[in-house]
ZAMARGU-4260 file (C-alpha; in steps of 0.2 Angstrom, whole numbers, plus 5000, padded with zeros to 4 digits):
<rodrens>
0) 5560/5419/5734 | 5541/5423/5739 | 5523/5417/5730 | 5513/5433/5734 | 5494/5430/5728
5) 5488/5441/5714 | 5480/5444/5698 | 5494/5448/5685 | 5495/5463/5680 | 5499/5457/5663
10) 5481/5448/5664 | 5473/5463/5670 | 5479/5472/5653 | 5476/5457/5644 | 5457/5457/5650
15) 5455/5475/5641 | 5463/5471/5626 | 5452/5459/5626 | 5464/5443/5625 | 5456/5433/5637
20) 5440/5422/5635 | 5432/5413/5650 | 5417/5408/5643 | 5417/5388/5642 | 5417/5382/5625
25) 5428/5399/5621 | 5445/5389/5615 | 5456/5397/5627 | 5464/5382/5638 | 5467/5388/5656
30) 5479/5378/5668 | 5486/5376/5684 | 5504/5374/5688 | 5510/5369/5706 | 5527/5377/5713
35) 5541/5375/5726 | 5542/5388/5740 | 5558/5393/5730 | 5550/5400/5716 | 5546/5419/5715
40) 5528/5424/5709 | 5519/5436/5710 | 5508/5450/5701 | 5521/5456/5689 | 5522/5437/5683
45) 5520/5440/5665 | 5519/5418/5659 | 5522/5400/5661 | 5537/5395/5667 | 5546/5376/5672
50) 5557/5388/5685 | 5554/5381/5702 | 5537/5370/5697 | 5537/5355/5706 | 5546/5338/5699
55) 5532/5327/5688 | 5526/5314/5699 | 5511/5303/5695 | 5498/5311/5686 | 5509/5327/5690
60) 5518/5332/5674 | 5525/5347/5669 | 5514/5361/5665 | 5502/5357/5678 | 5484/5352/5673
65) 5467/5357/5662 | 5456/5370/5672 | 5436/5368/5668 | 5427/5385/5669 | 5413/5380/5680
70) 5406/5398/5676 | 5404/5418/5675 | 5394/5431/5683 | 5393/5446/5688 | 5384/5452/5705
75) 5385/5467/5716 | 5398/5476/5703 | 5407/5461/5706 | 5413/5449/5691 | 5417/5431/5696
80) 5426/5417/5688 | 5424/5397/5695 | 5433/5385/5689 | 5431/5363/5694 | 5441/5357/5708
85) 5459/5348/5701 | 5464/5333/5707 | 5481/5325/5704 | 5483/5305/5709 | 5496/5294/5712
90) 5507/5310/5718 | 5524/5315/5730 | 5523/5331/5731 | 5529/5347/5741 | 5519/5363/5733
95) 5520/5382/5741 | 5509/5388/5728 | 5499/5388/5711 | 5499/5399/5693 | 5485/5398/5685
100) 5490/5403/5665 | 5481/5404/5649 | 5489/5391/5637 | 5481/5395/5623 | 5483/5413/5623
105) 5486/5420/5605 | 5494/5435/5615 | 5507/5430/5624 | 5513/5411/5628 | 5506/5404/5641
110) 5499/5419/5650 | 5497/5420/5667 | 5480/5424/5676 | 5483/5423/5695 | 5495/5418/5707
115) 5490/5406/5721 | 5500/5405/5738 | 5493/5391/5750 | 5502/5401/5764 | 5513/5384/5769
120) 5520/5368/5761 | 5507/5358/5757 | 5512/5339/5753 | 5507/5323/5749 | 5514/5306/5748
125) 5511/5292/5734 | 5491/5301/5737 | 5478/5313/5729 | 5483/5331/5728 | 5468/5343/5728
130) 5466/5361/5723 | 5449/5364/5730 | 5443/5382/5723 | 5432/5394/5733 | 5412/5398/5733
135) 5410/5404/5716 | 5404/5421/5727 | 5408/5439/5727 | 5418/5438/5740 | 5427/5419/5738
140) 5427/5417/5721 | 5445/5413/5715 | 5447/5428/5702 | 5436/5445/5708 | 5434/5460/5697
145) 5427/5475/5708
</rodrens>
């Protein structure tokens, strides 16, 4: 089993068929699920799924939690997304990674955008659980379109 970071290549499509809207106040939901080192995503992950995501603990539950779009840009032929930091509190948690899906998607259930690998366990105990998303840059920003 292996997280690989990517953009799905199902999102990719998606983008072009234009099934996606990141513009905030567009009605498309998009989340963040947290996974065990067991599960296998990658960029041919298609959707959503309870398959290896970690166990609901504390303001944990399945199907993750609510991204905010913080913003949009585009610079130096570069097209940027940002989202808000997303906290969990009151957590037990061991996480090797992260999908972040589109739950409203008309498309497809639950579509997913990007897969996140933190490159290790990461865990906390009956504590706050932190996804702290990059500079909303060119070369940080979480999801880059060159």
């Amino acid at each position: 089993m292996a997280i690989t970071q990517a953009l799905a290549d199902s999102f990719k499509k998606s983008l072009l068929d234009g099934d996606m809207d990141f513009r905030s106040g567009s009605g498309d939901t998009f989340k963040l699920a947290l996974y065990t080192s067991d599960a296998t995503l990658n960029a041919s992950t298609t959707a959503y799924s309870t398959t290896d995501e970690i166990p609901a603990s504390g303001q944990y539950s399945a199907g993750g939690g609510n991204l905010v779009n913080a913003g949009t840009s585009v610079a130096t032929s570069t097209a940027i997304v940002d989202f808000q930091d997303l906290s969990f509190t009151g957590v037990t948690i061991n996480t090797r990674g992260a999908l972040i899906y589109n739950s409203s998607s008309s498309v497809t259930s639950n579509a997913a955008v990007a897969v996140l690998d933190f490159g290790s366990d990461k865990s906390v105990t009956a504590g706050t659980f932190t996804i702290q998303f990059p500079a909303f840059t060119t070369s940080a920003a979480i999801i880059r379109i060159t």
